[in-house]
C-alpha positions, 0 to 999 in steps of 0.5 A, spaced: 890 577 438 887 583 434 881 580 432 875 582 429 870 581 435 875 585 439 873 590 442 877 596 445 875 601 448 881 609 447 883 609 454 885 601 453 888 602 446 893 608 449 895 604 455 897 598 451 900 603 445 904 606 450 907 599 453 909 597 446 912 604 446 917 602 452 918 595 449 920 598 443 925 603 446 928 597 450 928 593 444 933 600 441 937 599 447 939 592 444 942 594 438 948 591 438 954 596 436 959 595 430 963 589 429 970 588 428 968 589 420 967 596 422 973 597 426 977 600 421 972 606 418 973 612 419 965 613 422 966 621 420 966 619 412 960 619 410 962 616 403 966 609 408 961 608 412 955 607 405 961 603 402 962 599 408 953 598 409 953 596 402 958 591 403 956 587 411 949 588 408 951 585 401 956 581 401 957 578 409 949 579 411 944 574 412 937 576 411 932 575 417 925 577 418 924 585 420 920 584 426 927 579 428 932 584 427 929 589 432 925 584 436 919 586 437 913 581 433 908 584 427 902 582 432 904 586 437 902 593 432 894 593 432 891 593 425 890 600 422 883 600 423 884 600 431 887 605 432 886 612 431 889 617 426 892 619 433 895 613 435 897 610 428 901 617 427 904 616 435 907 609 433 909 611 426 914 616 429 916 610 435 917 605 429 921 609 426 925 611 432 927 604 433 928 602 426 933 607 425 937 605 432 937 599 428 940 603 421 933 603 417 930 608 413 923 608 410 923 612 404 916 614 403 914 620 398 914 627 401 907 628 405 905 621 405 900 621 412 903 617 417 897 613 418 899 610 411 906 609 413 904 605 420 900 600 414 906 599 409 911 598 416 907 594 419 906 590 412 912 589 411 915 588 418 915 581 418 920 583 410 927 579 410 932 583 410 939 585 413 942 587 418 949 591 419 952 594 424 951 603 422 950 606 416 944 604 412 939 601 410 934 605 405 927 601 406 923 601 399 916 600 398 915 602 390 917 598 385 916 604 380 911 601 377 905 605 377 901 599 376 902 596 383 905 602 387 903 602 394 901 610 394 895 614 394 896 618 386 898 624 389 904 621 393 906 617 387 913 618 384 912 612 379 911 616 373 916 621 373 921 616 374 917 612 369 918 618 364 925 619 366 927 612 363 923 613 357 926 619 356 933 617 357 932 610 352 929 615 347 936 619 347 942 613 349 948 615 351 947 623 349 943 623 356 945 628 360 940 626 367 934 628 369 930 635 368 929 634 377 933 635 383 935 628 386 934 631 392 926 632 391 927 625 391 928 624 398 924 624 404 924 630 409 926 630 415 
């Protein structure tokens, strides 16, 4: 569909990007509600709701192709180099809205540009996974090998957390946890 002898002028790119937007909110209407698994957890309890995700996507799923999940196929996304930094940042924000009408989150580095998390969504959109019915699924793109991690060196967390594991290796049980804040491990919203 996206072939290298294509060409697509602004005016016709936008008007396909916002008809895979529409696809996109019906495909968050589709979203089926809990099941009867859920039908005795306190949805108000943050700490039941995360048990109950780890154990439906863990123990009852069935992992399935992303694009499967949420209903929308990988060659409707037009390759980066199509798109304007505009419209890659428009359909960025758009697959992230769906995915977490479906209870994925992407987890990237702080400031990461959003043209590059369209390009890693878009890779991955065709990744097995699992789907439950709330809570969430955290949706890694780094192994912490900073040998193979997919981010630009400024955005890449690998040898911090490398270090942090050496450290706690070097002082064994005595270990009391890293010198950083959890918190400026996760992404903001």
């Amino acid at each position: 569909m996206w072939g290298k002898s294509e060409t697509i002028n602004k005016g016709m790119m936008d008007q396909y990007i916002d008809q895979l937007i529409e696809d996109m909110h019906a495909a968050a209407r589709e979203v089926a509600p809990p099941g009867e698994l859920w039908d005795t957890v306190d949805m108000e309890d943050e700490g039941e709701v995360e048990d109950m995700a780890f154990a439906e996507e863990y123990i009852y799923g069935t992992p399935q192709p992303l694009s499967s999940i949420v209903g929308i196929e990988i060659h409707k996304f037009p390759p980066l180099h199509r798109l304007t930094d505009a419209q890659a940042t428009k359909l960025y924000g758009e697959m992230e809205r769906l995915l977490k009408a479906y209870h994925f989150v992407p987890d990237f580095p702080e400031g990461l540009p959003d043209t590059l998390k369209y390009q890693l969504l878009r890779e991955c959109w065709d990744d097995d996974q699992v789907a439950i019915g709330a809570g969430e699924v955290h949706m890694e793109f780094c192994e912490y090998e900073p040998e193979t991690c997919p981010f630009p060196e400024q955005y890449c967390e690998c040898k911090v957390i490398q270090a942090e594991i050496e450290r706690e290796e070097r002082e064994g049980p005595n270990y009391e946890g890293p010198d950083i804040d959890p918190e400026d491990l996760l992404p903001k919203f």
